[in-house]
C-alpha positions in Angstrom: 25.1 -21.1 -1.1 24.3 -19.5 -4.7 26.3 -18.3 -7.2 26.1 -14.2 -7.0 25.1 -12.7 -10.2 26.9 -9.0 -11.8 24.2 -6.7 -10.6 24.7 -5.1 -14.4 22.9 -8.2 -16.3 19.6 -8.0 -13.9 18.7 -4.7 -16.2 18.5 -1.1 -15.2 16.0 0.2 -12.5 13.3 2.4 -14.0 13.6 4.8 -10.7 16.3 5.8 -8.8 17.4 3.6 -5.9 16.3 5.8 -2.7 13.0 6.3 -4.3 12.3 3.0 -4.9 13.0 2.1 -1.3 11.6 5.3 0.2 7.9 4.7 -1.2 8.3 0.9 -0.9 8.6 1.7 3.1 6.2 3.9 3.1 3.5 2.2 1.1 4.5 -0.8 3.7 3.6 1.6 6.3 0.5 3.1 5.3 -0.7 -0.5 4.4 0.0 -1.9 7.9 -2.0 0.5 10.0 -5.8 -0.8 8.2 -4.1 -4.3 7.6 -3.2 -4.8 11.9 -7.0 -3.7 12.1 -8.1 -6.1 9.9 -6.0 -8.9 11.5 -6.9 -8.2 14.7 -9.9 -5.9 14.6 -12.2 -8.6 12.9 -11.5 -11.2 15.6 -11.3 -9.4 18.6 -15.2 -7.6 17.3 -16.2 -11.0 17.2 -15.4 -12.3 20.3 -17.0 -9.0 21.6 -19.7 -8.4 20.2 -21.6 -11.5 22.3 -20.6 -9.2 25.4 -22.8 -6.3 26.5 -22.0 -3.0 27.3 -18.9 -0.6 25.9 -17.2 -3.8 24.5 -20.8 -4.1 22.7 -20.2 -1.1 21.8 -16.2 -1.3 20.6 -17.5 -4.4 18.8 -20.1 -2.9 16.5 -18.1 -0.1 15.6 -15.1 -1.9 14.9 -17.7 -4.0 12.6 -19.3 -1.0 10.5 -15.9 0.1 10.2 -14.3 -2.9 8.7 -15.5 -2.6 4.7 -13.9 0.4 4.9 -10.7 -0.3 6.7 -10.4 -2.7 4.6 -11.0 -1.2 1.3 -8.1 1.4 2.5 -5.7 -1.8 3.5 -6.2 -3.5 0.0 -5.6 0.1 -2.1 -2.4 1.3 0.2 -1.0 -2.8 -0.5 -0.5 -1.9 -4.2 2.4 0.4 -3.3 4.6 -1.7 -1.9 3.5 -4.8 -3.6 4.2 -2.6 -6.8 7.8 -1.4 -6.3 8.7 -4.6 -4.7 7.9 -6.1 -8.6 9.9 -2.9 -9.9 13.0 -3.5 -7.3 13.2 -7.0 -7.5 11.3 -8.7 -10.5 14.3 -11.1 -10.7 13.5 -12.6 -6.5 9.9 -11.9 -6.7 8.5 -13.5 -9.7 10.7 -16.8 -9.3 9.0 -17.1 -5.5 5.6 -16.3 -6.6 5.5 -18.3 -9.4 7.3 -21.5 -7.4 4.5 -20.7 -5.0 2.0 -19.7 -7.9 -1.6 -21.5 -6.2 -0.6 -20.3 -2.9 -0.2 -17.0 -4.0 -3.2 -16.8 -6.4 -5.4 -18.0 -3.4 -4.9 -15.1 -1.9 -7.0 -12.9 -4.1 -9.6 -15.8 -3.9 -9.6 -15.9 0.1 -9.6 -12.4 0.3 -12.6 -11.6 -1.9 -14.8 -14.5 0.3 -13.4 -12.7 3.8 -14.7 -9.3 2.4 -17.8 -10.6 1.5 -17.9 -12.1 5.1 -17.2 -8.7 6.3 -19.7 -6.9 5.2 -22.6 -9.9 5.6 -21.1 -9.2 9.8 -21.3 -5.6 9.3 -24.8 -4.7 8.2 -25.6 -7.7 10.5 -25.3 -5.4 13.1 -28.4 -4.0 14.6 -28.6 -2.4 17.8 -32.0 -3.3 18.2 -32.3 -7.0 16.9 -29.9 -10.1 17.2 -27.8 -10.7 14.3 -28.6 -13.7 12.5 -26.6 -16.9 12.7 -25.6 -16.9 9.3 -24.0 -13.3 9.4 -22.1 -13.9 12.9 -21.0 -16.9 11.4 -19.5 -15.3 8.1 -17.6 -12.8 10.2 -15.5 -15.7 11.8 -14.8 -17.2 8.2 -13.4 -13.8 7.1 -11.1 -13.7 10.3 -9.8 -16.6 10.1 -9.4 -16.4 6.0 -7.3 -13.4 7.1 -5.0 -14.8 9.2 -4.4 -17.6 6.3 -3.4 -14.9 4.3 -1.5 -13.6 6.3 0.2 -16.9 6.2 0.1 -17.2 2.8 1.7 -13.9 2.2 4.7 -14.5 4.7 5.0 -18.0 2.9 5.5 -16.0 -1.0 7.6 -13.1 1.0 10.4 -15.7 2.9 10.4 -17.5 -0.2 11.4 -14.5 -2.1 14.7 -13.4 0.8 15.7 -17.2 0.2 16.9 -17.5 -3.5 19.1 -20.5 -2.2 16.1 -22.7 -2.1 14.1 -21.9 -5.2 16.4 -24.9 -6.9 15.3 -27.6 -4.6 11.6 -26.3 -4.7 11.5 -26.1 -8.4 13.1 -30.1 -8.5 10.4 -31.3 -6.1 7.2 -29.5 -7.9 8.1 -29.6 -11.3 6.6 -31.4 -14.7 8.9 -31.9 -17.2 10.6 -29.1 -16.1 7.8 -27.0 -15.9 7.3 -25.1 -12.5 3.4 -26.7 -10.6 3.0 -23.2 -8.8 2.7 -26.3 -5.6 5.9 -24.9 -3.9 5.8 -23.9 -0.8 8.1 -22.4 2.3 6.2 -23.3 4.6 9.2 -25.2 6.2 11.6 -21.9 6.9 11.9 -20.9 10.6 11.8 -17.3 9.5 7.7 -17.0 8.6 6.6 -18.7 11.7 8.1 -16.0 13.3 7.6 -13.1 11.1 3.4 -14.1 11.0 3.4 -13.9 14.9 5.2 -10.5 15.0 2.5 -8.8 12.8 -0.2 -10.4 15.0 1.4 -8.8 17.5 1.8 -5.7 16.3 -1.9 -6.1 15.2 -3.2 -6.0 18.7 -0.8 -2.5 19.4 -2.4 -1.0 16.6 -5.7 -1.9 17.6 -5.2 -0.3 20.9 -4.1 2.6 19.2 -6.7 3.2 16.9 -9.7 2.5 19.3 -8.5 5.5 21.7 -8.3 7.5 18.5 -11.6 6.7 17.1 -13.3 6.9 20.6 -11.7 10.3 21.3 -11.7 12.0 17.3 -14.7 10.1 15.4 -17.1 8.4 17.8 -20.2 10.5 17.9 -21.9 7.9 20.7 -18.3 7.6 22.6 -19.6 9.2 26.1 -17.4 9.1 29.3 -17.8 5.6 30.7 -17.1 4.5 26.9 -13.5 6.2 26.7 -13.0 4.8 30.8 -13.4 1.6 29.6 -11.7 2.1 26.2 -8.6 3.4 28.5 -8.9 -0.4 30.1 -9.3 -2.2 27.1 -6.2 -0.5 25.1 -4.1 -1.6 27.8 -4.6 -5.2 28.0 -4.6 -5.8 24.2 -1.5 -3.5 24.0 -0.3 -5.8 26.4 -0.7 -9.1 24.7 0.7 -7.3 21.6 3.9 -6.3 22.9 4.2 -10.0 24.7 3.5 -11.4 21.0 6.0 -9.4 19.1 8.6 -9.0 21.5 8.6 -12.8 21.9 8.4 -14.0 18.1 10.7 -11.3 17.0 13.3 -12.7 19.5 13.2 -16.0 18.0 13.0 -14.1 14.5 16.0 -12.3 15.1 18.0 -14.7 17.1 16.8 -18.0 15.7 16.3 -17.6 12.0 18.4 -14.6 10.6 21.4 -15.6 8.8 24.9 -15.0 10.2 25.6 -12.5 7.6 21.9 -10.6 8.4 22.6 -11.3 12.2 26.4 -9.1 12.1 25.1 -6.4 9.8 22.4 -5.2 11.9 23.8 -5.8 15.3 27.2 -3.5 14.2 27.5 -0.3 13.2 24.7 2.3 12.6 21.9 -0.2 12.6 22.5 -1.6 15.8 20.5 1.3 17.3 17.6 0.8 15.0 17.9 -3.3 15.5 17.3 -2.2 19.8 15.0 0.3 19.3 12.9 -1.8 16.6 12.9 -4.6 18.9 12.4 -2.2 22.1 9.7 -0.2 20.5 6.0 -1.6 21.6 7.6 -0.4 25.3 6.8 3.0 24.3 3.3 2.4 23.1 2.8 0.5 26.2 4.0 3.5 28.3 1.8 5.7 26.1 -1.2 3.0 26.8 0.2 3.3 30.8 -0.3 6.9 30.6 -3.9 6.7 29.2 -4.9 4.5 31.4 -3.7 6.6 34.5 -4.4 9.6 33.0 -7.6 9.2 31.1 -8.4 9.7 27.4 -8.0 12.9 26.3 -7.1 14.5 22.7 -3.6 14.8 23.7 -3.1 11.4 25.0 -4.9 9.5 22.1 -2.6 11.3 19.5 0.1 10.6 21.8 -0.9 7.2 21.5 -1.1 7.2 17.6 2.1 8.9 17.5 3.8 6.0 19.5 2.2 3.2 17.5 3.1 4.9 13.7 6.7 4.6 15.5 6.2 0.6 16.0 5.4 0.2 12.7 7.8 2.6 10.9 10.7 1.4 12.7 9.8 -1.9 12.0 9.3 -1.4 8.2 12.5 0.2 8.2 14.2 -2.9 9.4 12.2 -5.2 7.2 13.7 -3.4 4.3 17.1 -3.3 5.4 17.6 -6.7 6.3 15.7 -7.9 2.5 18.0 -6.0 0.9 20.8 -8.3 2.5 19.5 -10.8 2.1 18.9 -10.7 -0.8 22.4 -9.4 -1.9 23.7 -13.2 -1.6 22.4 -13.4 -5.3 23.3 -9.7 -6.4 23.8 -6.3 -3.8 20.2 -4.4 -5.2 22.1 -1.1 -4.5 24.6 -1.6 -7.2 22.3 -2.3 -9.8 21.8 0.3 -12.2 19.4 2.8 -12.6 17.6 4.2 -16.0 14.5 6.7 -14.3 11.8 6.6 -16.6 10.7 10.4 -15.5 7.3 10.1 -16.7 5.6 7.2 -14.9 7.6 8.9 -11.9 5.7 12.2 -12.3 2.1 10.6 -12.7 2.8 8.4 -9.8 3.9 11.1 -7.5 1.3 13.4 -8.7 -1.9 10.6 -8.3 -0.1 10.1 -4.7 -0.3 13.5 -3.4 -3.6 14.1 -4.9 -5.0 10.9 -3.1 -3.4 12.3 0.4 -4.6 15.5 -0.5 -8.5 13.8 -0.9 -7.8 11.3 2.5 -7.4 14.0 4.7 -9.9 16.3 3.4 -12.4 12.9 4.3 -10.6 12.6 7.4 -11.7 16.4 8.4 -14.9 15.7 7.1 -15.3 13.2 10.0 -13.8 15.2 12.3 -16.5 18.2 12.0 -19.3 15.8 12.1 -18.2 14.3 15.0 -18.0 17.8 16.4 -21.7 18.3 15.4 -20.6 20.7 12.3 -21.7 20.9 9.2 -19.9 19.1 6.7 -18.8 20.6 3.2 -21.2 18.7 1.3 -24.2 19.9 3.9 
């Protein structure tokens, strides 16, 4: 157990409390959605796209979609990844920088996995073979992205854990200098917390694809979307097997006692069920499509269900690192200093990049439609 620290000597935050934690979430949110695409999407195209038919299909479009999905993942990550720096420079920066060549390799596998991406994407050719090379590139960048997903649950657990930064820092140290060779590799907690994304990957994948075949595929014909019914509901499936089970052994094998009470009493015990009993509604959603068919209603129904999944989730996440984190110092009691300014830019650059996504999103939309766009 650590000493606790007066939250008064960790300085003053630069932004009120709520807002901190209110974009933090929903940065978090809005970089899951492309991010479970990513993670799942990639691999799943793979293993598809040596099939024929409407997985062909799913496959190739899920491929000329990826540069782009991920170019949204990556720019929606700075959010949270910023104001978790501006909530919590005093846990972040010791675990990042105890963990420092883990964490740097990130960037490093990342940039290799997009250019593996897009070598698979414009690979694709309806009417030739992809070549060796390309196919092969495509599995490199899944697999580099499930090692950073690894990677980034390694600096993250690290992070919740101040308790062990000592112990880290006396085994990967030069004359008292941190290596950056720590690791927390050892903790329960990420090899339970990786899983549940995975998980959660394949539900959001189901989601999306009945979205994109309903809203945005112009070649998405009847016997497409009757497979694409199919398809949702056995990935949706293995998601919800995959997240239900690792977040059981998340909750119930690696929380702390303190963490463990707090969200099983009082009002978050209806948010710890319903975070935990959440993919049952996308699966009923999924259920319904499948029995049902594709249908505008029904895909947005199924969008609706997922963005549930993951806010609820994200909503947990946050409550249970705040306290855990609150064995070094409570982060709500720390104090505040708004710096009004960067606030104001921030909020206006935000809603002016909403403003310009959905406009795009429209855009798609009509041409889908066979209307003109704005630009024609």
């Amino acid at each position: 157990m650590i000493e606790p620290v007066d939250p008064a000597t960790l300085g003053p935050l630069p932004a009120p409390f709520w807002f901190i934690q209110f974009f933090k979430v929903l940065g978090f949110i809005l970089h899951m959605v492309p991010m479970n695409l990513w993670f799942a999407g990639m691999f799943l195209a793979l293993v598809l796209y040596r099939r024929e038919g409407p997985a062909r299909h799913w496959a190739e479009r899920m491929a000329t979609l990826m540069p782009v999905i991920i170019a949204f993942g990556v720019n929606f990550g700075i959010v949270p990844l910023l104001f978790i720096q501006v909530a919590y420079p005093w846990a972040f920066y010791p675990a990042t920088i105890l963990t420092a060549w883990f964490w740097l390799a990130i960037i490093g596998l990342l940039l290799i996995a997009y250019y593996g991406v897009y070598a698979f994407a414009f690979g694709v050719k309806p009417d030739r073979p992809m070549l060796a090379w390309r196919y092969a590139a495509g599995w490199v960048a899944a697999v580099f992205f499930l090692i950073i997903a690894i990677l980034l649950s390694n600096g993250m657990s690290l992070m919740a854990a101040p308790e062990r930064w000592k112990s880290i820092w006396l085994a990967h140290q030069l004359a008292g200098a941190a290596t950056g060779t720590g690791h927390n590799f050892a903790d329960s907690s990420l090899w339970h917390r990786w899983p549940m994304v995975l998980g959660m990957a394949f539900l959001t994948t189901a989601a999306w694809s009945l979205i994109d075949g309903m809203f945005f595929d112009p070649k998405a014909d009847g016997s497409y979307r009757l497979w694409l019914t199919k398809y949702a509901f056995v990935i949706g499936i293995i998601g919800a097997i995959v997240y239900i089970g690792s977040g059981t052994g998340y909750v119930f094998g690696s929380w702390p006692k303190d963490v463990f009470h707090y969200m099983w009493s009082g009002w978050r015990l209806p948010l710890t069920f319903l975070t935990g009993a959440s993919p049952a509604l996308i699966l009923a959603v999924l259920f319904l499509v499948r029995i049902k068919g594709l249908s505008p209603l029904t895909a947005i129904l199924a969008g609706v269900a997922q963005l549930v999944v993951i806010t609820l989730n994200a909503i947990s996440r946050q409550i249970v690192q705040n306290i855990e984190l609150a064995q070094y110092s409570p982060v709500w009691k720390i104090p505040e200093k708004p710096d009004w300014g960067p606030m104001v830019l921030f909020l206006g650059t935000f809603a002016g990049g909403t403003v310009v996504l959905v406009w795009m999103l429209q855009q798609l939309v009509r041409i889908h439609r066979g209307q003109p766009s704005v630009a024609e």
